[in-house]
MARROTI-480971 format. One record per residue (C-alpha): x, y, z. Coordinates in steps of 0.001 Angstrom, whole numbers, padded with zeros to 6 digits, always signed. Layout:
N
XYZ...
% end
This chain:
145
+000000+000000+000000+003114+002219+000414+003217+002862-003256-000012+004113-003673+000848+006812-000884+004264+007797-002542+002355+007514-005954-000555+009791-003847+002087+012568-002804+003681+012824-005614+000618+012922-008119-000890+015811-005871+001726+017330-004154+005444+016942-005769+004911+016916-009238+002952+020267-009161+005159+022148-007013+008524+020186-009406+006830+021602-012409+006365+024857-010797+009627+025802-009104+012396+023569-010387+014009+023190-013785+012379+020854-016838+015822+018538-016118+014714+018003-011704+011181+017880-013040+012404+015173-016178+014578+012988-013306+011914+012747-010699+009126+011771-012888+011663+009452-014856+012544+007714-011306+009098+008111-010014+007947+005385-013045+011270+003479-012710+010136+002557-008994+007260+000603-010550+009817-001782-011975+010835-003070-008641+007961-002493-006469+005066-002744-008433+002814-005912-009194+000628-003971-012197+003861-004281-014221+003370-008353-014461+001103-006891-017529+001838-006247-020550-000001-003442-021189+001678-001427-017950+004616-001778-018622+003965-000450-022364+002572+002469-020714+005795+002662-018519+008165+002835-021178+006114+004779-023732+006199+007590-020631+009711+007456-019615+010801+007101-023401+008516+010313-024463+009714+012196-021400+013236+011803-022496+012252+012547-026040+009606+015282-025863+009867+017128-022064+011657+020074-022687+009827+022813-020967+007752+023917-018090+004821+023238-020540+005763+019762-021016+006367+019270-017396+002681+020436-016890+000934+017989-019573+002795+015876-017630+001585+016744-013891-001732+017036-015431-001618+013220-016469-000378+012223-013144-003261+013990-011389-005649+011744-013410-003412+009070-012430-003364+010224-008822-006927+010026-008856-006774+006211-009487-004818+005627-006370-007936+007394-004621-009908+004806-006241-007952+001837-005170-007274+002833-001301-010886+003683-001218-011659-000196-002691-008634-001307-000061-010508+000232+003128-013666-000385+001653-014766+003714+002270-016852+005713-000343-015924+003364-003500-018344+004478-005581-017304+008122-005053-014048+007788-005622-015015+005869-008683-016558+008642-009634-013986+010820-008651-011303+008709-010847-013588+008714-013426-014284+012682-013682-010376+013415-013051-008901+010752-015365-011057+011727-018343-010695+015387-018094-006930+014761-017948-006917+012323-020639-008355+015337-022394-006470+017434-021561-003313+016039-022529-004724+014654-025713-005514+018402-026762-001800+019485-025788+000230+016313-027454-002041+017025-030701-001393+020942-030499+002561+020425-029653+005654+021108-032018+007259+017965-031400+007131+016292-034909+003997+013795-035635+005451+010462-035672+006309+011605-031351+003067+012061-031356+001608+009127-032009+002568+006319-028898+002000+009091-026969-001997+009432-028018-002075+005788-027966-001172+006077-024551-003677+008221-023669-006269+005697-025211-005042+003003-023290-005149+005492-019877-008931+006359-021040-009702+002241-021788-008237+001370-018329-010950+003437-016603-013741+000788-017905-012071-002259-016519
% end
């Protein structure tokens, strides 16, 4: 359950104040170890599928994160994935599920969104483009599991 707290403070709380105060290259290493953790610690990685996600991330962050704008479509994805830890300690302590559900729902999509509209509207060349939308399809398909 640890992870999900580090995953919770740093979705919320670090990322945020990284991409606000600190350069793209503190922002870039955090976030970079932040999904490198998951390779030791974390069970969702015996699938496929996460640890696609995983690499597409850390590959496009070394790729495409240049800027305090980049750092921010990047907080703003971990935010909607922040809001699927609150989903899963809620099902863990069995408290308001279906609001957090609802909650990781709302927060998930709008980032999706949100970070669909900036990868589609950035200068980075097309074919960068491309895993990283497919990424966000896979973020927005995981909700419905």
């Amino acid at each position: 359950m640890y992870v999900y707290y580090i995953g919770f403070a740093s979705q919320f709380l670090l990322f945020p104040l990284l991409a606000t105060v600190c350069s793209v290259g503190v922002f870039n290493a955090y976030f970079l170890a932040y999904l490198a953790k998951d390779f030791a610690f974390e069970t969702m990685l015996a699938d496929n599928a996460m640890i696609a996600h995983h690499i597409i991330s850390m590959v496009g962050t070394a790729i495409v994160s240049r800027s305090s704008a980049d750092a921010w479509i990047i907080t703003i994805g971990e935010i909607g994935s922040g809001s699927y830890n609150v989903y899963t300690l809620a099902k863990v302590y069995d408290t308001h599920v279906s609001d957090a559900y609802l909650f990781y729902a709302v927060v998930m999509t709008l980032s999706n969104m949100y970070c669909v509209i900036s990868i589609v509207r950035h200068k980075v060349r097309w074919y960068y483009k491309v895993p990283l939308l497919f990424l966000m399809v896979g973020r927005q398909s995981f909700l419905y599991q």
